[in-house]
C-alpha positions as CSV (number, residue, x, y, z in Angstrom):
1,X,27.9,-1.0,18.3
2,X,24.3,0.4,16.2
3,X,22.6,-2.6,15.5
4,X,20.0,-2.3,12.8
5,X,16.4,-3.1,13.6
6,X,16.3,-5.5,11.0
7,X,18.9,-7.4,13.4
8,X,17.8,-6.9,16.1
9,X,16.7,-9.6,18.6
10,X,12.8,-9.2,19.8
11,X,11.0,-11.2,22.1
12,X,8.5,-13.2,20.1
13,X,5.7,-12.8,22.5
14,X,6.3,-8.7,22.9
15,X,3.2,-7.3,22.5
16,X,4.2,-4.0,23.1
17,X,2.8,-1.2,20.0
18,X,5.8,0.0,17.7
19,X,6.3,2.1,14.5
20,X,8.1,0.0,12.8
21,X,5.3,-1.1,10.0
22,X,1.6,-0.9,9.7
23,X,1.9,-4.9,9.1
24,X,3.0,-5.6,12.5
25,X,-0.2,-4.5,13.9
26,X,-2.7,-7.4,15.0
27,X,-6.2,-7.8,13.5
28,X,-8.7,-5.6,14.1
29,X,-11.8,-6.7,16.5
30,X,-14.6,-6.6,13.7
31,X,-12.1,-8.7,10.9
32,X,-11.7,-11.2,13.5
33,X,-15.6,-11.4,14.2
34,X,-16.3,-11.5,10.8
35,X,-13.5,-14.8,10.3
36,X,-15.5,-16.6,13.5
37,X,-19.0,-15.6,12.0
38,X,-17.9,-17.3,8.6
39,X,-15.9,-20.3,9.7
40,X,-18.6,-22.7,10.6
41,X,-20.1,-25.1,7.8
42,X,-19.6,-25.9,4.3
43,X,-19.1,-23.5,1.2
44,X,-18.1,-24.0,-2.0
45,X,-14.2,-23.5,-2.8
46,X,-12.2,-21.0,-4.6
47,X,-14.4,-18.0,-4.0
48,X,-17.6,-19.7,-5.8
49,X,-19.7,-19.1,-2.5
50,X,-22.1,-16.4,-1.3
51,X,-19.4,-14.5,1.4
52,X,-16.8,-13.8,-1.5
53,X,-20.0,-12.6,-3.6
54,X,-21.2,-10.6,-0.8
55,X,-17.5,-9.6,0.0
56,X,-17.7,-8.5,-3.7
57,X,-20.9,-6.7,-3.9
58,X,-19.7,-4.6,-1.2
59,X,-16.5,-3.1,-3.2
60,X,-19.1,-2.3,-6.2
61,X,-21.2,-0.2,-3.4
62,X,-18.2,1.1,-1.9
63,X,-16.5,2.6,-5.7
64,X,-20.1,3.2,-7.1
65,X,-19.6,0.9,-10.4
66,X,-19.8,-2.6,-11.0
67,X,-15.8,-3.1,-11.0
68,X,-14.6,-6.6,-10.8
69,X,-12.8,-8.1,-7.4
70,X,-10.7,-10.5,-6.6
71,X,-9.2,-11.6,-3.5
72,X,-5.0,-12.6,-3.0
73,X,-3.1,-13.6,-0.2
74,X,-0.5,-10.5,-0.1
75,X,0.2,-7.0,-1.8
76,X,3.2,-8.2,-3.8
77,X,1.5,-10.9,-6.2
78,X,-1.4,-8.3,-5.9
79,X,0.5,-5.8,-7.9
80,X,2.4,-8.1,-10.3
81,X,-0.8,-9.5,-11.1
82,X,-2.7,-6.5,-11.8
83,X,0.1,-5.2,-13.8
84,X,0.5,-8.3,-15.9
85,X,-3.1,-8.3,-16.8
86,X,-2.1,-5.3,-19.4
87,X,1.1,-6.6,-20.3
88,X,2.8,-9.4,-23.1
89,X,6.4,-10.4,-22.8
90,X,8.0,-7.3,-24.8
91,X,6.4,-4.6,-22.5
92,X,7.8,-2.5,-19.0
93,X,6.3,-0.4,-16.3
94,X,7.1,2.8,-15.8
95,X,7.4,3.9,-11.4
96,X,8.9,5.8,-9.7
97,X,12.2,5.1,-8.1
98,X,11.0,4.8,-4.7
99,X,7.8,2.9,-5.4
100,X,7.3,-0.9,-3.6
101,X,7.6,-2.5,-7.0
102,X,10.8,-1.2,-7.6
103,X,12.1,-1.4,-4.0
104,X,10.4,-4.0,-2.1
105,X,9.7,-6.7,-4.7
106,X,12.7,-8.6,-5.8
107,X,11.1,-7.8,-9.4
108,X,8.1,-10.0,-8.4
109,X,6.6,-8.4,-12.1
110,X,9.4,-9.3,-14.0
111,X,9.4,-13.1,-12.1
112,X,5.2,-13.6,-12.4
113,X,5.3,-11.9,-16.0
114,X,8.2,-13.0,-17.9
115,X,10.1,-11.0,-19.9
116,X,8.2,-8.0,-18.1
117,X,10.9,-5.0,-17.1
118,X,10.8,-2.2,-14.4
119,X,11.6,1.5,-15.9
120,X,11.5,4.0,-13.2
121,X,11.1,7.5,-13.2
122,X,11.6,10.6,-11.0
123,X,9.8,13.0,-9.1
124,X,9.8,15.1,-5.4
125,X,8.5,13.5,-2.3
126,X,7.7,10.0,-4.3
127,X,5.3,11.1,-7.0
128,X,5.8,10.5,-10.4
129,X,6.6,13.5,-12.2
130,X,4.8,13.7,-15.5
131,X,7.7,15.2,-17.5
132,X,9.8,12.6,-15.9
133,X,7.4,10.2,-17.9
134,X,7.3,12.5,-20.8
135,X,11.0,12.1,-21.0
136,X,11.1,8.4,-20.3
137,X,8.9,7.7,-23.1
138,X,10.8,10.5,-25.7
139,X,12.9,8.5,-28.5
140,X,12.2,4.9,-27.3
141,X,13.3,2.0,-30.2
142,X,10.4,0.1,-31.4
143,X,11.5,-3.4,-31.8
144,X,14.7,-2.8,-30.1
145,X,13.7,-2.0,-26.7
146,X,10.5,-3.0,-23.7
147,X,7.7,-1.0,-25.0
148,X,6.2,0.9,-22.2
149,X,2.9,-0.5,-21.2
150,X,1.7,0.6,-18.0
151,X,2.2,3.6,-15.7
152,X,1.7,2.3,-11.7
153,X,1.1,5.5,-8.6
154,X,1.5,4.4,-4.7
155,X,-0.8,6.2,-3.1
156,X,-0.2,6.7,-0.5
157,X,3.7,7.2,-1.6
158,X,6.2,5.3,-0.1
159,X,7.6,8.3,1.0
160,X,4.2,9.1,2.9
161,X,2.8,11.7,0.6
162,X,-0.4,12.0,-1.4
163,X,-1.8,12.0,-4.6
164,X,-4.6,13.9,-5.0
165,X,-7.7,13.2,-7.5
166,X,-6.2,16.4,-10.2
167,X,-2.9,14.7,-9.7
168,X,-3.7,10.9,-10.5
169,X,-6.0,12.8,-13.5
170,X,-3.4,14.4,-14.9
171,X,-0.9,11.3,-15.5
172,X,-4.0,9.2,-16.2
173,X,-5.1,11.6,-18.9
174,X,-1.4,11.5,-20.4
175,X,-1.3,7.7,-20.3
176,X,-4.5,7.1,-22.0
177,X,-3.0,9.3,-24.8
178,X,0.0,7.0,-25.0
179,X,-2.0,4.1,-24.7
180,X,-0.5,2.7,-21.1
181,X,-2.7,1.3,-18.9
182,X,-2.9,2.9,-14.7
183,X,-2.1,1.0,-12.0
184,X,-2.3,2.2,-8.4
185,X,-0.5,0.4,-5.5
186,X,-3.0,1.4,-3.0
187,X,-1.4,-1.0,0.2
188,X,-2.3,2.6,1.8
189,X,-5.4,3.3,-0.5
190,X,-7.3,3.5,2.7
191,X,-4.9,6.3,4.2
192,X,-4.9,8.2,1.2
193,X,-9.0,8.3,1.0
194,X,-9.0,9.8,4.6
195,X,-6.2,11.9,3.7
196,X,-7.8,13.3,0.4
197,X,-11.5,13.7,1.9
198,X,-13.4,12.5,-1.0
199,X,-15.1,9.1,-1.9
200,X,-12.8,6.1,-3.0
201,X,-14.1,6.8,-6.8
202,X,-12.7,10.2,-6.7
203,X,-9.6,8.9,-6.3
204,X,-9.3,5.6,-8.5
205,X,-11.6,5.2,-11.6
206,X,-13.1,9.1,-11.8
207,X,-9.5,10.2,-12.2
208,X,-8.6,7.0,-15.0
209,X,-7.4,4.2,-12.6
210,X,-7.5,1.2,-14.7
211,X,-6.6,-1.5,-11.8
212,X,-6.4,-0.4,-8.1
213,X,-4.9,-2.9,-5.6
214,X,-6.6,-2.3,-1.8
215,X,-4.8,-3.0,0.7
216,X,-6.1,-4.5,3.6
217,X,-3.2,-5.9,5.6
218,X,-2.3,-2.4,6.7
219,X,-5.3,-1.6,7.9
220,X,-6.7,-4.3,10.3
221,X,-6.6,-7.5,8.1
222,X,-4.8,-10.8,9.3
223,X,-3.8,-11.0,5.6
224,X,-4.7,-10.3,1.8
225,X,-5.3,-7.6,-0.7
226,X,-8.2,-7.1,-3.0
227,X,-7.4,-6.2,-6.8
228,X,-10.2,-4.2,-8.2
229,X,-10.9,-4.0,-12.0
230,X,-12.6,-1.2,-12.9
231,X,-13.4,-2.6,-16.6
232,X,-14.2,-6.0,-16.7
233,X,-12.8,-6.9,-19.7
234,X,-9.1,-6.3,-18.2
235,X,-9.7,-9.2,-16.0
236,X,-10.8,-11.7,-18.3
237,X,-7.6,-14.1,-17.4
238,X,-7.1,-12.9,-13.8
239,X,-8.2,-16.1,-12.2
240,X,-5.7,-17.7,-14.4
241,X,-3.1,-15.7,-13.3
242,X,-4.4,-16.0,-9.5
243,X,-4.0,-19.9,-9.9
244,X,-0.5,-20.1,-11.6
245,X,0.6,-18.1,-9.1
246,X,-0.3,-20.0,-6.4
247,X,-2.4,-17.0,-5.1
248,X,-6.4,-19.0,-6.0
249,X,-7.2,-19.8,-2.0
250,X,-9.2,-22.7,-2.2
251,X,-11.0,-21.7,1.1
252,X,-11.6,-18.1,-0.5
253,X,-14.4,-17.1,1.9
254,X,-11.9,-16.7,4.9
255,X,-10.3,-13.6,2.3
256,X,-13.4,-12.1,1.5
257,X,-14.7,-12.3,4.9
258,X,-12.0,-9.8,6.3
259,X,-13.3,-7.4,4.3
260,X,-17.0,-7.8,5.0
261,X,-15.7,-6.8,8.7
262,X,-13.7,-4.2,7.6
263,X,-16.3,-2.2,5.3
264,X,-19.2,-2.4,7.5
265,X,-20.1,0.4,8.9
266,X,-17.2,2.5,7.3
267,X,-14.3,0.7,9.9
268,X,-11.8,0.6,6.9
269,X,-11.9,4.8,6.6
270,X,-12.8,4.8,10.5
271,X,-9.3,2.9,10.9
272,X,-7.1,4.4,8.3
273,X,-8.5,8.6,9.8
274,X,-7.2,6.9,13.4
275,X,-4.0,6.2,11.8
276,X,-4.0,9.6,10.3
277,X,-4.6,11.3,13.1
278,X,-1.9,9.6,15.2
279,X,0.6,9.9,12.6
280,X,0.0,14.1,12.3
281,X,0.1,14.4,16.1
282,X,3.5,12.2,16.1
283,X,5.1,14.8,13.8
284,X,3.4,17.6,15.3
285,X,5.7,16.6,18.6
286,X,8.4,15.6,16.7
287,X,8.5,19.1,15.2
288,X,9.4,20.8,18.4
289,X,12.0,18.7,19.1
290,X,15.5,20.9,18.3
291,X,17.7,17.4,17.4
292,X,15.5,16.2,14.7
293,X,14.6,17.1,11.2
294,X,11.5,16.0,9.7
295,X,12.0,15.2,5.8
296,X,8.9,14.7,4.0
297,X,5.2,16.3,4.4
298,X,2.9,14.0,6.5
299,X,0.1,13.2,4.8
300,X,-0.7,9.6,5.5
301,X,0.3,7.4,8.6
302,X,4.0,8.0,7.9
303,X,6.5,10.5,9.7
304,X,10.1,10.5,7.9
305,X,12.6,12.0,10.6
306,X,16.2,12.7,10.7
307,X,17.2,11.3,14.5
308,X,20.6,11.6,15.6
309,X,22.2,8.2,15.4
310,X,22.8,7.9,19.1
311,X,19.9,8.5,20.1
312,X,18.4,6.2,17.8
313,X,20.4,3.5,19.4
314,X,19.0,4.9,22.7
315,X,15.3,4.2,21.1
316,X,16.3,0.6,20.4
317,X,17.9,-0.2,24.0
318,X,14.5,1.3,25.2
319,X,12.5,-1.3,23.2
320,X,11.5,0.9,20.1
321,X,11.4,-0.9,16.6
322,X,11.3,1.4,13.2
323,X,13.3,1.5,10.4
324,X,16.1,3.9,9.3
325,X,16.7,2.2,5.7
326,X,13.2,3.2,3.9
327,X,13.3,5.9,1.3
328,X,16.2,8.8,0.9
329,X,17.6,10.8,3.4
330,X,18.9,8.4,6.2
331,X,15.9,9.0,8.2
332,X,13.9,6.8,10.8
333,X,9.9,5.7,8.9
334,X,7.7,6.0,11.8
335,X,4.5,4.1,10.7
336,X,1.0,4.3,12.7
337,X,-1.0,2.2,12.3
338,X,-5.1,1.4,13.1
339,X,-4.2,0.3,17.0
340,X,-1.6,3.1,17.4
341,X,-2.9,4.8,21.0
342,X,-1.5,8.8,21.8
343,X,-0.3,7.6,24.6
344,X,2.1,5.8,22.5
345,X,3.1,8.7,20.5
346,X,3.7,10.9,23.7
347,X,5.8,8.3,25.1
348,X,7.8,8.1,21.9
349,X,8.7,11.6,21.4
350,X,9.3,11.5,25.6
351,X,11.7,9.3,25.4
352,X,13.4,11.3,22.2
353,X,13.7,13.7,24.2
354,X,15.0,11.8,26.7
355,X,17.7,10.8,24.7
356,X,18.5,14.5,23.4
């Protein structure tokens, strides 16, 4: 019988490299030095010490404005957070259909924001289409209905594809004229940057990004996100929100610490191009295989493939994990992530072969 990965039973000490999610990959060498460098000692709680400020100072370096940043435990308060920030009871956000919010949240906005509704739009290959929001705006009741408030991008999609700095632009420019706020789920921001080729204020406030969330767990972090506020006055209640959520870490210096390790010396784009690169060689290989169909443009550290069902099951007797339940199609998500090592994509698309 197919068993679905989900279900599947897997050694909790298998160390073994899979494709399954960029959040299964370990931490990477210089977050885990920079966790041991700031662990001995004293410091003042809940991010009033000098690692969080430095942690801080680097994101205004890094997006070349003096944004504000905080620090949360995971990508799903990250997002409802930031979102909420814009939004009163009455309002809703407009995604797309395929975005994490909708998906992947179990309407963790509506939950941390009360009264706060999820309107999704269309468009190809997970981008929002702007007449898609043109049209989801047209006619909408006053009084009578959630008054659109804020327009969130993934980028990279959840389908693996890109937003470029004209496309984010475009929407942003509409939004502004509508008065909605821009949010960017950027769990993959680091991917996208790589992907794009151009600095990280390019493709976030240059282009009328309001509130990006960073995501660092995909990209060599043990855990958290940071939420970055490109206008200070947008954040004026955040910590409030942090702390009813249960989201204010008291020791907040083991958060912003990651992230001293991770934008030294450029690792975070470093890591995210090595993803990149193993995720285009990965459907490079995949291409030539006869049995498979690939679905969606790779343009992050995600290949969507149709794989015949058998041999899928062949994958998972082998020892593969991925998932063939993310995103339209029926297709296998094969994530790479900052460890991923060529000789794990050749032996992948080997043993698909194998299975043919």
């Amino acid at each position: 019988m197919f068993i679905p990965f989900q279900y599947a039973q897997v050694s909790s000490f298998d160390h073994r490299r899979q494709f399954a999610s960029d959040n299964n990959a370990g931490c990477c060498p210089e977050v885990l030095a920079a966790l041991q460098d700031s662990s001995p000692g004293h410091l003042v709680a809940y991010g009033s010490d000098a690692i969080t400020a430095k942690a801080k100072d680097a994101f205004r370096e890094l997006f070349e404005t003096d944004c504000e940043v905080f620090f949360v435990f995971n990508g799903t308060a990250a997002n409802s957070l930031a979102i909420g920030s814009f939004c009163s009871r009455h309002h809703s956000i407009l995604c797309h259909r395929h975005s994490h919010i909708e998906s992947d949240e179990c309407n963790a906005p509506g939950f941390l924001n009360q009264g706060l509704r999820i309107v999704t739009v269309e468009g190809a290959e997970g981008k929002v289409d702007l007449r898609s929001v043109q049209e989801a705006l047209r006619g909408k009741r006053d009084i009578h209905a959630s008054q659109p408030r804020v327009i969130s991008l993934t980028n990279i999609t959840e389908l693996g594809t890109l937003y470029r700095p004209k496309e984010i632009a475009e929407l942003a420019d509409f939004a502004k004229s509508k008065g909605l706020a821009v949010h960017v789920d950027g769990a993959r921001f680091a991917n996208a940057v790589a992907s794009a080729d151009c600095a990280p204020a390019e493709l976030s406030w240059k282009a009328g990004v309001d509130v990006l969330v960073f995501g660092g767990t995909k990209n060599g972090l043990a855990f958290g996100e940071a939420v970055v506020f490109f206008k200070k006055q947008d954040s004026s209640d955040f910590m409030y929100r942090m702390k009813q959520s249960g989201q204010l870490a008291s020791k907040m210096r083991f958060l912003a610490a990651q992230w001293l390790g991770l934008l030294s010396n450029g690792k975070w784009l470093e890591h995210a191009r090595h993803a990149n690169a193993m995720a285009e060689r990965l459907y490079s290989q995949i291409s030539q295989v006869e049995t498979t169909k690939l679905l969606f443009p790779r343009e992050g550290n995600a290949v969507f493939v149709k794989i015949p069902e058998p041999i899928v099951a062949r994958l998972y007797e082998l020892g593969w994990r991925f998932y063939t339940d993310v995103g339209p199609g029926g297709g296998a998500r094969l994530m790479c992530s900052w460890d991923t090592t060529e000789h794990d994509v050749d032996q992948f698309v080997a043993d698909i072969r194998g299975g043919a």
